[in-house]
C-alpha positions as a Markdown table, in Angstrom:
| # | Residue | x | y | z |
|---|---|---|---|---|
| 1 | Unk | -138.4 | -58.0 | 69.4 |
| 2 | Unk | -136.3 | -55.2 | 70.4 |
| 3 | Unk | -132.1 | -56.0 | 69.1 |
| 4 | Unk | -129.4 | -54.0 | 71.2 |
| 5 | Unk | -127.7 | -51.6 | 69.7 |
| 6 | Unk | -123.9 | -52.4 | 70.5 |
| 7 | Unk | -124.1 | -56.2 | 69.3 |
| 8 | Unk | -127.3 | -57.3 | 67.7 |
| 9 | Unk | -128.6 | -59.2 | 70.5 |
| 10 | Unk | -132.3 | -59.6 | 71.7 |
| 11 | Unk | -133.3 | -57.4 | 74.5 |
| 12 | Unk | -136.0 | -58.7 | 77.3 |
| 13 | Unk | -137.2 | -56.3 | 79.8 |
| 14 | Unk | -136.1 | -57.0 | 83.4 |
| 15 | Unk | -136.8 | -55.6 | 86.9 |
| 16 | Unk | -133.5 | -55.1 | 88.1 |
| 17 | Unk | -131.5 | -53.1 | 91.3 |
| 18 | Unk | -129.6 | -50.3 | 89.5 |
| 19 | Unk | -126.3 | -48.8 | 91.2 |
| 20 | Unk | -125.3 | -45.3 | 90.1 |
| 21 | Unk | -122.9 | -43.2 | 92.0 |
| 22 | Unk | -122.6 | -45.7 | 95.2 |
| 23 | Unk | -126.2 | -45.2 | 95.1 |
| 24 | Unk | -128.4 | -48.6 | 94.7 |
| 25 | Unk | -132.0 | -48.1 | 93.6 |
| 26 | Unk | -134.0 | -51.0 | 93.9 |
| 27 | Unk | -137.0 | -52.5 | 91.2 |
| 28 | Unk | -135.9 | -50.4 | 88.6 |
| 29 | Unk | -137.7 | -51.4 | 84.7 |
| 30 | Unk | -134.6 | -52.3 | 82.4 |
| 31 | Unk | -134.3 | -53.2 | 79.2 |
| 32 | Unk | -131.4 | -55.8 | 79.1 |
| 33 | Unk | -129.3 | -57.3 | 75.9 |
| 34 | Unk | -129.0 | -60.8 | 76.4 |
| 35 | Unk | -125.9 | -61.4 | 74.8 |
| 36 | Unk | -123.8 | -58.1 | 75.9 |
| 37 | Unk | -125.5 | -57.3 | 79.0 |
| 38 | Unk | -126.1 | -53.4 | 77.7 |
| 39 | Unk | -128.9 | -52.0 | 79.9 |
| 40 | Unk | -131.3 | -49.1 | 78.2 |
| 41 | Unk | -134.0 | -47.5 | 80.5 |
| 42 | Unk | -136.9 | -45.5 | 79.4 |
| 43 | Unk | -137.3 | -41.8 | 80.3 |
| 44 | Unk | -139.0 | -41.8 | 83.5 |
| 45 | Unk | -136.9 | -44.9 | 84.9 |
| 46 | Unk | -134.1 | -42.7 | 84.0 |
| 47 | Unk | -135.2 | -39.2 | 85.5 |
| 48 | Unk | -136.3 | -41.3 | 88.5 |
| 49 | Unk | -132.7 | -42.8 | 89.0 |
| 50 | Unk | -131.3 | -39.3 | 88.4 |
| 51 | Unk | -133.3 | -37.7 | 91.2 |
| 52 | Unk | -133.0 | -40.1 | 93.7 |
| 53 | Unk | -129.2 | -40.7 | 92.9 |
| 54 | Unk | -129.2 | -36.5 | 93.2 |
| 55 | Unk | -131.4 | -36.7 | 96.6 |
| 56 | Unk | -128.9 | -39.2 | 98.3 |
| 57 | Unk | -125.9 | -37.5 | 97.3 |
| 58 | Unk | -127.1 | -34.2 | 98.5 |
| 59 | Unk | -128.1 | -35.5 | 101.7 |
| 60 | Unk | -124.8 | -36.9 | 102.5 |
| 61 | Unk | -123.2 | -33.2 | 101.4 |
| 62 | Unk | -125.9 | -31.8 | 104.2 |
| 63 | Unk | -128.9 | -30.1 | 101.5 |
| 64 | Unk | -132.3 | -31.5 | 100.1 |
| 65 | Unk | -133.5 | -31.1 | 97.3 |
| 66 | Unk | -137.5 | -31.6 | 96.4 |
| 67 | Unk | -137.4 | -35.1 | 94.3 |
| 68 | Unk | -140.9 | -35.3 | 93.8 |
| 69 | Unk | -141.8 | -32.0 | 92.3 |
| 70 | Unk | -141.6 | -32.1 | 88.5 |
């Protein structure tokens, strides 16, 4: 089993709603310490977040960008 890296606790993988930037994306894959509460995602999770976080914010400033497009 995985241990968290700020306190030693065990980690257990989670399907959770992630909020970044006032931006809520839902059924995110999450890695979660069950003592601290520290959250670690895996790259694509991550770049996904990232994009869509980027694609919401940009639409409320009036531009697009291409969120699918690697």
């Amino acid at each position: 089993m995985k241990t968290c890296y700020m306190c030693g606790g065990d980690i257990e993988r989670r399907i959770m709603d992630v909020e970044v930037e006032g931006v809520i994306v839902k059924d995110v894959p999450v890695e979660v310490c069950t003592r601290c509460g520290e959250q670690y995602f895996n790259t694509r999770a991550a770049t996904f977040v990232q994009k869509i976080t980027r694609y919401v914010n940009d639409a409320k400033k009036g531009y697009l960008i291409d969120v699918f497009n690697p």
